[in-house]
N, C-alpha and C positions, 0 to 999 in steps of 0.2 A: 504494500500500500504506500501511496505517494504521498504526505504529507505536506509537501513545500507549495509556494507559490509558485505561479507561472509569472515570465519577468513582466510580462502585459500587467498579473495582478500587484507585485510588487512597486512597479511604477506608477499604476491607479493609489495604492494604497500611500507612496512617497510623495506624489501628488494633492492628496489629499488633507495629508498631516501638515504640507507645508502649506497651504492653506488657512485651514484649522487653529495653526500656530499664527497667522499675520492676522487674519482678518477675526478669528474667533477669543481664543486670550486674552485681547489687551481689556476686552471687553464683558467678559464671565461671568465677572462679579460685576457687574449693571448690570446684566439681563437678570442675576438672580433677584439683588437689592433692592430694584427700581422697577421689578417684572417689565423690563424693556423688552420689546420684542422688535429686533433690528432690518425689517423689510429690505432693508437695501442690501445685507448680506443675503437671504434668501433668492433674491433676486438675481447674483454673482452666482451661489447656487445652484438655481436655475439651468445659466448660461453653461454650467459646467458638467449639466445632464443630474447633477443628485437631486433634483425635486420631480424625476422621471425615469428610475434607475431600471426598473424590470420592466419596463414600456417598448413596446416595440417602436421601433426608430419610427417607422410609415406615421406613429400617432406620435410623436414628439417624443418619444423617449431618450434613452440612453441605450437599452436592451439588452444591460449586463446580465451574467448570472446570480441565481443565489447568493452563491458563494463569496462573489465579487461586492453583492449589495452590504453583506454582512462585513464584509473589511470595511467600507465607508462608514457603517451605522458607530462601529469602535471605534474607529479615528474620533471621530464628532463627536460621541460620547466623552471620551477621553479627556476632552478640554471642556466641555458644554453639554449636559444631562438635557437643559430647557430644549438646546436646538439639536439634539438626537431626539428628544420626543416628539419633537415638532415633523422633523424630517420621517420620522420612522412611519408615524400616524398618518403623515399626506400619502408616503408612496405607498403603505401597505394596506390600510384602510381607506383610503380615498381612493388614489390610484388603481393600485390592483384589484380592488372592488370591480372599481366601474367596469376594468381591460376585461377580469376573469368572468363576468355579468352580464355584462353591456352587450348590444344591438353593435352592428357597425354606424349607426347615425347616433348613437349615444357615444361610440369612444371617437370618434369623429369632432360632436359638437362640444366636447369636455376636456377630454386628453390632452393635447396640444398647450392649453392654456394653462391645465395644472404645471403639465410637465415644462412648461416655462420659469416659472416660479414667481408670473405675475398672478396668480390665484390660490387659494387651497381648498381644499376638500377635508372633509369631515366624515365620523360615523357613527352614528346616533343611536347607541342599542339600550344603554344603563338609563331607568328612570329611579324614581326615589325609591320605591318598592320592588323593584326587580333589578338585580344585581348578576351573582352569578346564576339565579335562577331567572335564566333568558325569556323563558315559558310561560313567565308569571308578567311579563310585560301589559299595560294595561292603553297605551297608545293603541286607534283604531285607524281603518285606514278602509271605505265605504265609495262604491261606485257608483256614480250620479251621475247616466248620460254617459260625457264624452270627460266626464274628471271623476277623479279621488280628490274625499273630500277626510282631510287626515284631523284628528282630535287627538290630546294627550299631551303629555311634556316629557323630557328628557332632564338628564342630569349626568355632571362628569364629565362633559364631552369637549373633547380637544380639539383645538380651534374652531369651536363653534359661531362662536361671536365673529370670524373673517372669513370663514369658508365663503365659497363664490357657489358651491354647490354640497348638500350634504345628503349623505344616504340613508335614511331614514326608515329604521327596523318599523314596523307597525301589525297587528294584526287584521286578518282580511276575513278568519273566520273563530271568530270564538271558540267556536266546543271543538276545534280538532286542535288546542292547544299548541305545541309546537311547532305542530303540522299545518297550523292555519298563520304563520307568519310570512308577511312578503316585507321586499325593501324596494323604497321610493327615491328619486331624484325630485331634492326639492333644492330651488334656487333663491338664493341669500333673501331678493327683494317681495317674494314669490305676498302676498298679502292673507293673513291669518299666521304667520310665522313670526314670533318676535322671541329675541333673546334675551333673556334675563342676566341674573347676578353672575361674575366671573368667581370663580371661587377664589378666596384667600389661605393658598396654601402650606404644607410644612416645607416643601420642597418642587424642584422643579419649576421656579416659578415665575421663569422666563413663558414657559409653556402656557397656553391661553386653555381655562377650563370653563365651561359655560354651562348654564342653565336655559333648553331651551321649550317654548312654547309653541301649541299647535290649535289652532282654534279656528273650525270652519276653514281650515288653507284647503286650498283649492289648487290642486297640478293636474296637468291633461293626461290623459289615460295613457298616453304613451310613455307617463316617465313611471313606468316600473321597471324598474330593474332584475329582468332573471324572471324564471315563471312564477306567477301567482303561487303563495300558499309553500311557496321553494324555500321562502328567505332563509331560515331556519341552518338549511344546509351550506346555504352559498355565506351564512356569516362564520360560520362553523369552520369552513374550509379556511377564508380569512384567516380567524382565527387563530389555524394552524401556522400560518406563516407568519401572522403577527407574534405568535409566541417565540421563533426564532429570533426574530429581530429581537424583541424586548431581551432576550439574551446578550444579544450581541451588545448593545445599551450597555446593560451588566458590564459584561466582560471590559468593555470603553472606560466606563466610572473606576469600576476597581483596576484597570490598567495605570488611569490617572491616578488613584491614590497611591499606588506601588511606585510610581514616577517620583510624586513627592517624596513617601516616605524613604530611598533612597539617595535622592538628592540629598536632604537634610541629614536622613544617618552618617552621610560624610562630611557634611560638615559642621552640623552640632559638635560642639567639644565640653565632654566633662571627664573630670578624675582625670585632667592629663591626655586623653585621646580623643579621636572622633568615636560618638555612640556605636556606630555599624560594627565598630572592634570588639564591641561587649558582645558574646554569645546569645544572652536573651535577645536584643531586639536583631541578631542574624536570623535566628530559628522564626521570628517574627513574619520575616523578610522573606525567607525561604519557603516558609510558608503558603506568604501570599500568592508568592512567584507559581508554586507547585501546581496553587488550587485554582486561578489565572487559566494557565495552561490548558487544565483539564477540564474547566468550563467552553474555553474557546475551541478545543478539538469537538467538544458536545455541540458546538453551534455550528460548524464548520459539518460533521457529520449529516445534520438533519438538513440544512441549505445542500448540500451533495444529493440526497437522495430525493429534493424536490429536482433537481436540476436533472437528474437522471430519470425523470419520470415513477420514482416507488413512490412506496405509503412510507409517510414520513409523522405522521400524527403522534403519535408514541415518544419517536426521538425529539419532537419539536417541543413535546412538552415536559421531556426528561431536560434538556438545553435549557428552558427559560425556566426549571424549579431549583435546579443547580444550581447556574450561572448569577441567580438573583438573591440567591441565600450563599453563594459565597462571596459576595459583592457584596450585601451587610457584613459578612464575619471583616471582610476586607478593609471596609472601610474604618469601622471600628478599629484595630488595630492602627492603624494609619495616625488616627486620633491618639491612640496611644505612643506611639513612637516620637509625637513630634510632643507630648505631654502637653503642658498651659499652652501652646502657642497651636495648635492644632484645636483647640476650644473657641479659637479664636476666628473671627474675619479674614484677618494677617495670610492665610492658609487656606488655599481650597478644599483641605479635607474636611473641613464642619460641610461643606455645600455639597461634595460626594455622599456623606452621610445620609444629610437629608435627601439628597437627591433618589439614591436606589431604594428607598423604601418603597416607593411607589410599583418597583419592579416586581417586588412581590405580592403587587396587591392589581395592578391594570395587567389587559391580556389574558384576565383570568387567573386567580390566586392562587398562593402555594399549594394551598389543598384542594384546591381544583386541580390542579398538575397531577397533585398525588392520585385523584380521584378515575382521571384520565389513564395514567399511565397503568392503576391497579387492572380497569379493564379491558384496557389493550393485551395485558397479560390473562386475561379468560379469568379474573374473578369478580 
């Protein structure tokens, strides 16, 4: 088995980081403190194919692989949690929605503009009462003539409040429960649509999380996306692939916090040497480094076997329960190694901290992974 890059992905990936480092850094801490959210870098983004990565080139993409999307999502993570969530949520839940869903006059009339990165895209499944239970969703979505006529609100939903188009879980027939779910294309100005409160969060707070409402909106019959009464399956599938990414995020954060905590071990000096010379915070180090690793093989595995056509469900959600419970242990540590000054603002590791928590909690929670993976294995 071939583990390495191909030099195609190591220069995307070199590419990227140099990037990342000019444009994304100087800037980190504003988009966390200030929940700035910096349009004109997404837009450089854009031009550079990442707000279009698995897109077929014909609709504006980029039309890298998996595998290739998941080196981008860690670079970006690695310096900035808010804009890997941002980027992760547009191509995976916006974008690939539409591509893997869509009509050819839906990834036509959409595509191009997402994957520019003058637009974003959104997807709306969490309301206040229905969480990981997808099925308990109370949003309706009723055919009237030549429109759907959608009722209900959302909650949790990223970039809700600037999406240009958002997809829109709803139910189309009550008593077949999660067999009666479709998803909608509903656009930002569409009238019965209005967004509410941005939430104020622990973390990630570059990222835009909105509250949104549905009341008597009115879209033409033709903007459902996927077959009636399908949604269910085609979020599902999503899902699957969003949980790789959200890994890869993982893997980006705790790369970044191994970054600092290494820099500083060499050059924090107490008792006469640099820290990194003490045994404890090496074994610390080593640690992090091991579990790193073996979270990014787990994300690199499951983007392979979507790339190669298998069932990748299983692996995608073994990848994002690892990779995000060892990106807490990771972080933590990090905190500890830099001690008071890692408590601190001074330091990105308080912002990694708070950052990956969300990783085990969106995309489907740790014990949703656990849940996932028990029955993939027949129990």
């Amino acid at each position: 088995m071939d583990f390495s890059l191909t030099e195609e992905q190591k220069l995307f990936k070199k590419t990227i980081r140099e990037f990342c480092e000019k444009e994304l850094k100087p800037i980190a801490s504003k988009i966390d403190q200030e929940e700035y959210f910096p349009f004109d870098v997404y837009k450089k983004m854009g031009q550079m194919g990442l707000m279009g990565m698995t897109v077929p080139q014909k609709y504006g993409g980029a039309g890298i692989n998996r595998v290739s999307y998941m080196i981008a999502l860690e670079e970006i993570a690695r310096i900035c949690g808010s804009t890997g969530l941002t980027v992760e949520a547009h191509n995976t839940l916006g974008n690939g929605y539409i591509y893997e869903a869509g009509t050819e006059e839906q990834r036509k009339k959409y595509l191009p503009k997402l994957c520019s990165g003058e637009a974003f895209a959104a997807l709306a499944i969490t309301e206040p009462n229905a969480g990981s239970d997808v099925a308990a969703m109370e949003t309706t979505a009723k055919l009237d003539g030549k429109e759907w006529v959608i009722n209900g609100s959302k909650q949790f939903i990223t970039s809700g409040d600037i999406a240009e188009v958002t997809i829109v879980m709803a139910k189309t027939d009550k008593n077949k429960g999660h067999k009666g779910i479709s998803a909608f294309l509903v656009e930002k100005d569409t009238p019965g649509f209005k967004v509410g409160q941005l939430e104020d969060k622990l973390g990630l707070r570059g990222s835009r999380t909105a509250q949104l409402f549905f009341e008597d909106c009115k879209i033409p019959k033709e903007n459902i996306l996927g077959e009636k009464d399908k949604g269910f399956y085609g979020v599902m599938d999503t899902l699957d692939r969003g949980r790789t990414a959200v890994g890869a995020m993982s893997v980006g954060i705790a790369q970044g916090a191994l970054d600092e905590s290494l820099e500083y071990a060499k050059q924090r000096q107490q008792f006469g040497r640099p820290i990194g010379k003490f045994q404890a915070i090496q074994w610390m180090i080593s640690d992090m480094a091991t579990e790193i690793e073996a979270a990014r093989l787990l994300v690199h595995r499951a983007a392979y076997l979507e790339d190669n056509g298998q069932p990748f469900s299983k692996e995608a959600a073994m990848a994002k329960l690892y990779a995000s419970e060892m990106a807490m242990k990771a972080t933590v540590k990090a905190i500890q190694i830099l001690g008071g000054y890692g408590y601190t603002r001074e330091y990105p590791v308080e912002r990694f901290y708070r950052d990956i928590k969300l990783c085990q909690i969106g995309e489907g929670t740790s014990e949703v992974q656990r849940i996932v993976i028990a029955k993939k294995l027949g129990l």
